[in-house]
N, C-alpha and C positions, 0 to 999 in steps of 0.2 A: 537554284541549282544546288544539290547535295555533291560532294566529294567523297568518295574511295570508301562503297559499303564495304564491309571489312571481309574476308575470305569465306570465314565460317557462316556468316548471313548469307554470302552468296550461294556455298553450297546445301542450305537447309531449304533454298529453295529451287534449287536445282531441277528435282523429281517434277514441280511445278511450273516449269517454266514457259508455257504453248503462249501461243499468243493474248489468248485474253487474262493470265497471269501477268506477262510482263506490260501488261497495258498497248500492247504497239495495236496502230490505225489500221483497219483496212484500208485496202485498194491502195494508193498515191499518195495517203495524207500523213504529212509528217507531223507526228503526233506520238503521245504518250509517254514512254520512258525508252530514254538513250542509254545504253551501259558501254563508257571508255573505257580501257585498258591501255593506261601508256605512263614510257617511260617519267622517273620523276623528273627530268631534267624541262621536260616539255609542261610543268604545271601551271606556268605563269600564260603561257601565249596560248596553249588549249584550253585552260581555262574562260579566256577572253573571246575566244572562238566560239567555244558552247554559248556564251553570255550570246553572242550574237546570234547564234542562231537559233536560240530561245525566243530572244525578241523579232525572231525573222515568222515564228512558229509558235504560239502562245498556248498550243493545245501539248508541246515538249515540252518535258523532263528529264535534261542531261544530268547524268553522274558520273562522275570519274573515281577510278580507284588507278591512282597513281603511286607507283613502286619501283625497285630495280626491274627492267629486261627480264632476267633471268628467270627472277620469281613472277613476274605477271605471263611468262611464256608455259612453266609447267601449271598454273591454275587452269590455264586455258586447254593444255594436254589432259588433265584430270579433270577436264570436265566444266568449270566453272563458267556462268553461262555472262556472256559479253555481245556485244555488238560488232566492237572497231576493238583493232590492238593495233598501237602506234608504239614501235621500238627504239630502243637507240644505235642500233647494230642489227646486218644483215642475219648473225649467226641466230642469233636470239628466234628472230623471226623464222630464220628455215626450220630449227625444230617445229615450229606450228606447221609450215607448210608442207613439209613431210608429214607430218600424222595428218594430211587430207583436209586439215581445220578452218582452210583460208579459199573466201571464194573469190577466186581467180588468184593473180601473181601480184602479190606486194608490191606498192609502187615507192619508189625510195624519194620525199619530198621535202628532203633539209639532211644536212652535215654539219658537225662541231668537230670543235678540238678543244684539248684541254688548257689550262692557263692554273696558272698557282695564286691561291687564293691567302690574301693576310689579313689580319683585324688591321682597323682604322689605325694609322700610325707606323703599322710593321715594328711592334716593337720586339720584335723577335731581329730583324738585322737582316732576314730572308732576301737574298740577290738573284736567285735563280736555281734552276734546277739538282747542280753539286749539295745544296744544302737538306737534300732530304737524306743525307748520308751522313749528318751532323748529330751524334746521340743527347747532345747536350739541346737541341731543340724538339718539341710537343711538332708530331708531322699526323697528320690523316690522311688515306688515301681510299680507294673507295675495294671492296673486298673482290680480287681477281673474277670470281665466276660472274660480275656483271661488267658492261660495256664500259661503265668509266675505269672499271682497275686495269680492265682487258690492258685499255689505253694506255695507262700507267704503265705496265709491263713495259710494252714496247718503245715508250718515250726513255725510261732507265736504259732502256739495254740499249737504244740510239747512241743517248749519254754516255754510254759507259758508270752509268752509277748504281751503286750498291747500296740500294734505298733501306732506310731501318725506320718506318712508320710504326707511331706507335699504337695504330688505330685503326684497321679497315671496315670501312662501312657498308652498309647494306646497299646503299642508292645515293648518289651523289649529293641531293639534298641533307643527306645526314652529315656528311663531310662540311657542305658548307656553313650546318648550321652551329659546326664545333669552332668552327673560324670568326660566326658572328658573333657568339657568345665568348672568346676568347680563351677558349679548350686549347685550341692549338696555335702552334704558331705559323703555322702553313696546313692546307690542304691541295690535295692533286684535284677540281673539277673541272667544269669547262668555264670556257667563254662565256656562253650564256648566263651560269648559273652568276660569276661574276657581275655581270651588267645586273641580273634580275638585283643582287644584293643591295645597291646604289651604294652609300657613303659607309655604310657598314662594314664594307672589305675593300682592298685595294688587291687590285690585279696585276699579276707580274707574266708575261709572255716569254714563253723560251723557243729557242729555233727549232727544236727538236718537235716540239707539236706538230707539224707537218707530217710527222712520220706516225702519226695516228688518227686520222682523221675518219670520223664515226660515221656513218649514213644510216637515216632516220626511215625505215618503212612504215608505210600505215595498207593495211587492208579491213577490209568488213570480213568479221567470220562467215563461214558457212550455217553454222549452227545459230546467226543470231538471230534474238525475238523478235526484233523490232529492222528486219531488213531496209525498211525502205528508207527511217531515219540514218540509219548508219549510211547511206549510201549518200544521203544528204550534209553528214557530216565530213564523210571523207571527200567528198564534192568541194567541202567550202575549205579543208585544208589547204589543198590540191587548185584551189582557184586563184588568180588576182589578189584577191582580196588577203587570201591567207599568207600568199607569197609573200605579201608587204607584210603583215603581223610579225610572219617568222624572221624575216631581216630588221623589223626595227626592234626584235629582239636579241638581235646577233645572231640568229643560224645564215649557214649557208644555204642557198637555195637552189634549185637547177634552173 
C-alpha cells in the first residue's frame, strides 16, 4: 500500500485518467488501484482498513493521500481524480456534494471531539483549557479553515477563552506532531489522534468538547476510476468489522 500521491502527480495525470489508466477491474472484480481522500485524523484505522482489504483482494492497490478536510475537498472540486473522500466534518463534504461530485448522499460513519494534547510528563504545567490563553506557554492549534480549528473556535468561545496559539496548522496530525517532538506545550487535536500517539503525549479532556463534536462522512466519488473498489471500501468502513476498527480507535460510531 502506497500513501498520499502528492497533488501535483495527481493532477498530471488527470487528462489520463479512463479506466485502463487507473488500473481499475472490469465487471465486479475488486482489483487494481484504490485512490483515498481522507481526513488526516483518520490515518491510523484507514490505513489498517485498506491493509485489510488488500489481503481480502490481492489483485488491489490502495493509496491514500491523507490531509486537512479542507484541502482534500477543493483538490477534489478542481478536479483531482479519487475514488472515496472520507471527511472530518459535514461542511467540508457539502462543498463536494454541491458541485454534483459525490455519488449519492455521504453517509456520516464516526464522530470525534477534541482533547489537549502534552509531551510526556506535561512539563509545561498544562490543566486545561484557560491555559491556551497563557502567552508564556508554546500552544498549537489546528488552522480554522479545517475541521479541527473549526472545533477549536467553538470549544474557546464555549470557554469563554481568548486563545493566543502560537502555531496553526494545516491538519491535526501537524499539531500533534509539534506535541510529540516537544515544539509545543499543548496542542488543541482529538481524542483519537491522542490514543493514536500512545506514551508519547498525555491527554487532558475538557467539558467543553462536547460543544464541538465533528461527524466523519465517507462517500465514493462520482467521477471515480476504479468504482467498484471504492464501493468495496466504503462497504468495509461502514460494516461490523470497520465499526470495531474505528471504536478501538476512539471514534465515536452510530
Amino acid at each position: 500500500m502506497r500513501r498520499g500521491p502528492a497533488l501535483g502527480a495527481l493532477l498530471l495525470v488527470l487528462a489520463g485518467c479512463g479506466t485502463d489508466a487507473a488500473g481499475a477491474p472490469a465487471g465486479d472484480e475488486v482489483a487494481g488501484t484504490l485512490t483515498v481522500f481522507a481526513a488526516a485524523s483518520l490515518t491510523d484505522v484507514l490505513t489498517g482498513l485498506g491493509d485489510q482489504l488488500e489481503a481480502d483482494h490481492p489483485g488491489l492497490e490502495v493509496q491514500f493521500s491523507f490531509a486537512g478536510s479542507s484541502a482534500l475537498a477543493t483538490q477534489v472540486v478542481q478536479g483531482a481524480p479519487a475514488d472515496v473522500l472520507a471527511s472530518a466534518d459535514t461542511e467540508q463534504m457539502g462543498l463536494v456534494t454541491d458541485a454534483g461530485l459525490t455519488d449519492g448522499s455521504p453517509g456520516v460513519f464516526a464522530s470525534n471531539v477534541l482533547e489537549i494534547a502534552v509531551p510526556a510528563g506535561n512539563p509545561g504545567g498544562v490543566t486545561g483549557l484557560a491555559d491556551f490563553a497563557d502567552p508564556d506557554l508554546a500552544l498549537a492549534v489546528c488552522a480554522p479553515a479545517v475541521p479541527c480549528g473549526s472545533a477549536a473556535e467553538e470549544v474557546f468561545a464555549a470557554a469563554g477563552v481568548d486563545a493566543q496559539p502560537d502555531t496553526q496548522e494545516d491538519d491535526v496530525r501537524a499539531a500533534l506532531t509539534k506535541v510529540q517532538l516537544g515544539e509545543v506545550d499543548a496542542a488543541l487535536v482529538y481524542a483519537t489522534d491522542v490514543r493514536a500517539a500512545g506514551d508519547a503525549v498525555e491527554g487532558i479532556p475538557f467539558p467543553e468538547a462536547g460543544q464541538a463534536v465533528n461527524e466523519y462522512p465517507i462517500c465514493r466519488l462520482a467521477a471515480a476510476p476504479n468504482p467498484v473498489a471504492a464501493r468495496a471500501f466504503v462497504d468495509l468502513v461502514r460494516s461490523d468489522a470497520g465499526r470495531r476498527a474505528l471504536a478501538d480507535a476512539g471514534f465515536r460510531t452510530p
